[in-house]
C-alpha positions in Angstrom: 9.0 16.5 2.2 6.6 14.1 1.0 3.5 14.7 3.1 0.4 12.7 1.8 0.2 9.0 1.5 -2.6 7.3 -0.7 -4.2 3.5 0.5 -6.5 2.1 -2.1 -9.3 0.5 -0.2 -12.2 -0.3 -2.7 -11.7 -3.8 -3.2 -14.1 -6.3 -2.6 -11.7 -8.9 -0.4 -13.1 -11.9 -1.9 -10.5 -14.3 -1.0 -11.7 -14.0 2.7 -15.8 -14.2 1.8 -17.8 -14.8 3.9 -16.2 -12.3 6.5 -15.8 -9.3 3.7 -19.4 -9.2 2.9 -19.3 -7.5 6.3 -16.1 -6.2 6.8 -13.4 -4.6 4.7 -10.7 -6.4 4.4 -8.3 -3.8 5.2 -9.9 -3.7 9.0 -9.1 -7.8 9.2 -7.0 -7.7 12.5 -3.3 -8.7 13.3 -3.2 -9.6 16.5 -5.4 -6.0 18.0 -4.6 -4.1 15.5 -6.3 -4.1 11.5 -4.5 -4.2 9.0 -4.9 -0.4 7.7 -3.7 0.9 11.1 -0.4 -0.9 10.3 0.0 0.6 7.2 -0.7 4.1 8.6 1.6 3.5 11.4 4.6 3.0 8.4 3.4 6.0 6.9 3.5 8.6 9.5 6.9 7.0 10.7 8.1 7.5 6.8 7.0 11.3 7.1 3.7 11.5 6.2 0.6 12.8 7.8 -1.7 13.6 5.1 -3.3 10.0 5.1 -5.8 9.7 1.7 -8.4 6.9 1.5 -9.9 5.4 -1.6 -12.7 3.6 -0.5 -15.9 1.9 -2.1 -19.2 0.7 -0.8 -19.3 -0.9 2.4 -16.2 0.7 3.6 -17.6 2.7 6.5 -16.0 1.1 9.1 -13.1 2.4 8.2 -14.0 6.4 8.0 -15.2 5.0 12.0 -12.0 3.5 12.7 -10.1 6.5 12.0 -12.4 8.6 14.2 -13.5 9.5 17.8 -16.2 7.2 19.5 -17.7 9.1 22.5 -19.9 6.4 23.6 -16.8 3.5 23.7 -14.4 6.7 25.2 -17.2 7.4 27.8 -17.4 3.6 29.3 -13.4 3.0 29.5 -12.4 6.2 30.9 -10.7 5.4 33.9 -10.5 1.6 33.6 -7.6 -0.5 33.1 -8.8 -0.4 29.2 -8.3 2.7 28.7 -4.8 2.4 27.3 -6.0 0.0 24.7 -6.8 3.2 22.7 -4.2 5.1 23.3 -2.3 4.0 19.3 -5.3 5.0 17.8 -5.5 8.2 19.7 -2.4 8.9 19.1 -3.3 8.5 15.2 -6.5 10.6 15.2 -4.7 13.7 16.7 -1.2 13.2 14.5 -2.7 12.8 10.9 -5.1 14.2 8.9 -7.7 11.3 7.4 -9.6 12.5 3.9 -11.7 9.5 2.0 -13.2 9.6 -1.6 -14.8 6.9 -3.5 -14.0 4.8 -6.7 -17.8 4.1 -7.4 -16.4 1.3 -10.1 -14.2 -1.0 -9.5 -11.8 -0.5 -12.5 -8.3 -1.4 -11.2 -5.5 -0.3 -9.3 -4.8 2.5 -11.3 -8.0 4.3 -11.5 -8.2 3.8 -7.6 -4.6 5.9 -7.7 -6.2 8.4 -10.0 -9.2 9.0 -8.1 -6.7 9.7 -5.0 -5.7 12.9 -7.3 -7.4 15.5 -5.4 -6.0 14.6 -2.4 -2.6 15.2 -3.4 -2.0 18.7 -3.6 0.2 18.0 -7.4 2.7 16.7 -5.2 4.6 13.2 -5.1 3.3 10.9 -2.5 3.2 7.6 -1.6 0.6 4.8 -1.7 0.8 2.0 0.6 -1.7 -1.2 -0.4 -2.9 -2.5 3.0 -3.3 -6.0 2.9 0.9 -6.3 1.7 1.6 -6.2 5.5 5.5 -5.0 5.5 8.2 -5.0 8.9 11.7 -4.3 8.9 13.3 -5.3 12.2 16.9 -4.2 11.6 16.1 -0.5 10.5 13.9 1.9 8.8 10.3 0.4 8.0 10.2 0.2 4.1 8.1 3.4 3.0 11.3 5.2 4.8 13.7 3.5 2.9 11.8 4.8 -0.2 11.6 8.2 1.0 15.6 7.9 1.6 16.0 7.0 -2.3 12.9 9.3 -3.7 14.6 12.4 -1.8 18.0 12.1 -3.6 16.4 10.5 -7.2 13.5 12.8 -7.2 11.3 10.5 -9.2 9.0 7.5 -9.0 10.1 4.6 -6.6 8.7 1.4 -6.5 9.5 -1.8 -4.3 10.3 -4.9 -5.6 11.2 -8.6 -4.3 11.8 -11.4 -5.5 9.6 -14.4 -6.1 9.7 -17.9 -7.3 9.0 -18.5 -11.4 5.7 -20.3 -10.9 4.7 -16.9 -9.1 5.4 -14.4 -11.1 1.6 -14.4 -12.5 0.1 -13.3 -9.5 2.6 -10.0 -9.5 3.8 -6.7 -12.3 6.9 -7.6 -13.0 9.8 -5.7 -13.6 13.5 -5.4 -15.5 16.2 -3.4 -16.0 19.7 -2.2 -15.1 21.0 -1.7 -11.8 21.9 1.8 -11.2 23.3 0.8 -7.3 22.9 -2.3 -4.9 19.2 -2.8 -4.7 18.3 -0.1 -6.7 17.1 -0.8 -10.4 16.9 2.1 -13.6 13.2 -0.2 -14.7 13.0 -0.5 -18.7 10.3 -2.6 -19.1 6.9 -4.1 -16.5 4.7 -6.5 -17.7 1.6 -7.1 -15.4 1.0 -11.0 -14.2 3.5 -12.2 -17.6 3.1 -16.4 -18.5 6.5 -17.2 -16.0 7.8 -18.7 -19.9 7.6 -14.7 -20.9 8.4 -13.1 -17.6 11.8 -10.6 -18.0 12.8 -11.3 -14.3 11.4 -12.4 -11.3 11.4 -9.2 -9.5 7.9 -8.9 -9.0 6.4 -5.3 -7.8 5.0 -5.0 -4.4 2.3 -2.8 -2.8 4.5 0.4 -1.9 4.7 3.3 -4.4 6.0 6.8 -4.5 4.7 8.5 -7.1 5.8 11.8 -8.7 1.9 13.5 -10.1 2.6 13.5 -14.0 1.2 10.0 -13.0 -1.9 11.0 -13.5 -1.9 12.4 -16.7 -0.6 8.9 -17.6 -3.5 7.3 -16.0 -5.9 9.7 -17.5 -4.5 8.6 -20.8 -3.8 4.7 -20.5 -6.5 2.4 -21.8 -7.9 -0.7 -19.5 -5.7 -3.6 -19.8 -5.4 -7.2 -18.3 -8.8 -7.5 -16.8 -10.6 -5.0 -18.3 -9.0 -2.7 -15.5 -6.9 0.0 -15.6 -3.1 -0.9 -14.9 -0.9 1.2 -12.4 1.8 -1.3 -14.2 0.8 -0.1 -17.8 1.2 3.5 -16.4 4.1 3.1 -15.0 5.9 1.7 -18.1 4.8 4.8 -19.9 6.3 7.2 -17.0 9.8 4.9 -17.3 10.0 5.6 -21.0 8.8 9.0 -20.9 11.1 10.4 -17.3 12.6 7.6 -14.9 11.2 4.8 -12.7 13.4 3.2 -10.4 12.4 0.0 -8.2 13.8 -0.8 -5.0 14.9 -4.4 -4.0 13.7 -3.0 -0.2 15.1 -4.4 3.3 12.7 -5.9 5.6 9.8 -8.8 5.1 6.6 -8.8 3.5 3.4 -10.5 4.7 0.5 -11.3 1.6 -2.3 -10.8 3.9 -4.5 -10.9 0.9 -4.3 -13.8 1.2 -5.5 -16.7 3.8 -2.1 -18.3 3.8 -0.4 -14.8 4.4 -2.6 -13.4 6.6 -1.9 -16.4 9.1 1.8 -16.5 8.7 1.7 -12.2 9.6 -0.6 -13.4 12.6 1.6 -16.2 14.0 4.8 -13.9 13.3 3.2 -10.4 15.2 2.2 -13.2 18.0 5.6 -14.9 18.8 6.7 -10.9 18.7 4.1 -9.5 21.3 6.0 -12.7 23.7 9.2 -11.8 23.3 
């Protein structure tokens, strides 16, 4: 059983300045709910209740979110609001919520390898927030990864597909399919030229991740950016053992973004009236 789920959390949230300066991005709401709470609803519904937090400066809110507040408890209890809090009751009592900090902001991957000691040497999963993910016909799709990683044993990652002119913005993978929707990855290349690009199947933010990961972290040297790649990492770990991305069912909602986070609002709203 996988047990512990990592969410990266440390970035900065530019795109949405002047709100972030305040707020973490990951606690920007959909609807009631932020956008964390959503992805630690599709985590504890894929298995997991060991919920790991990578956070940075300015990121108390969410240590608070995921915690008790006696003085909001004490003037609701026994009003019609009361039931407002009963999902994130029902969170606080279910999980277990542990938070470290990536003091430098140094990439996806170091935020992953800072996560180590929160993983027991186990395989887990991390979920990135602000990649707001539903599946209305079936499992959510951190479950459908759990289904493959339990009969593969080995690192999963989820994949879609994207136009050309947007594979920049994305890792982007290739390889051979190994069964419908399921790909043996033999080569990743993080935010390619689209004119160099091997596919369009562009990675999204939902991992399981067997730990030799993060010997390969330890050892990979910063990359695009000046940061370190999960994508660089993960090319070693497909060369080395087996990676295998998953072309996953369901819909995916950039709410790092302006444009994304509106579409996921306007689509959670015309859900709450049906």
């Amino acid at each position: 059983m996988l047990q512990t789920c990592i969410f990266p959390a440390a970035g900065y949230g530019t795109r949405f300045l002047p709100a972030t300066k305040a707020l973490p991005k990951e606690m920007l709401p959909i609807l009631t709910k932020p956008l964390i709470h959503y992805g630690v609803d599709e985590a504890l519904e894929a298995g997991m209740d060991n919920m790991g937090f990578v956070t940075g400066r300015g990121k108390r809110a969410l240590e608070d979110y995921f915690d008790i507040s006696y003085e909001l408890e004490h003037q609701i209890s026994g009003t019609k609001k009361e039931h407002l809090l009963s999902e994130i009751r029902s969170l606080i009592h279910r999980c277990t919520f542990t938070f470290t900090r990536q003091n430098e902001m140094r990439g996806l991957g170091d935020a992953v390898l800072k996560g180590k000691p929160l993983t027991s040497d186990e395989s887990f999963g991390v979920i990135l927030a602000d990649d707001l993910c539903v599946n209305e016909e079936g499992l959510n799709v951190m479950a459908q990864m759990v289904k493959i990683y339990e009969k593969y044993r080995c690192t999963i990652i989820s994949v879609m597909e994207v136009p050309k002119n947007q594979v920049s913005n994305y890792g982007i993978i290739n390889g051979n399919f190994v069964e419908e929707d399921l790909i043996m990855v033999h080569s990743m290349v993080e935010k390619p030229n689209p004119k160099e690009a091997p596919s369009n199947l562009a990675i999204i933010g939902r991992y399981i991740l067997t730990p030799d990961i993060f010997g390969i972290l330890e050892n990979t040297k910063a990359g695009k950016n000046g940061e370190i790649q999960l994508t660089d990492a993960l090319l070693t770990q497909a060369t080395n053992n087996m990676v295998l991305a998953y072309k996953f069912k369901g819909k995916r909602f950039d709410c790092g973004s302006v444009e994304g986070f509106v579409e996921a609002t306007n689509y959670f709203y015309k859900k709450s009236l049906c």
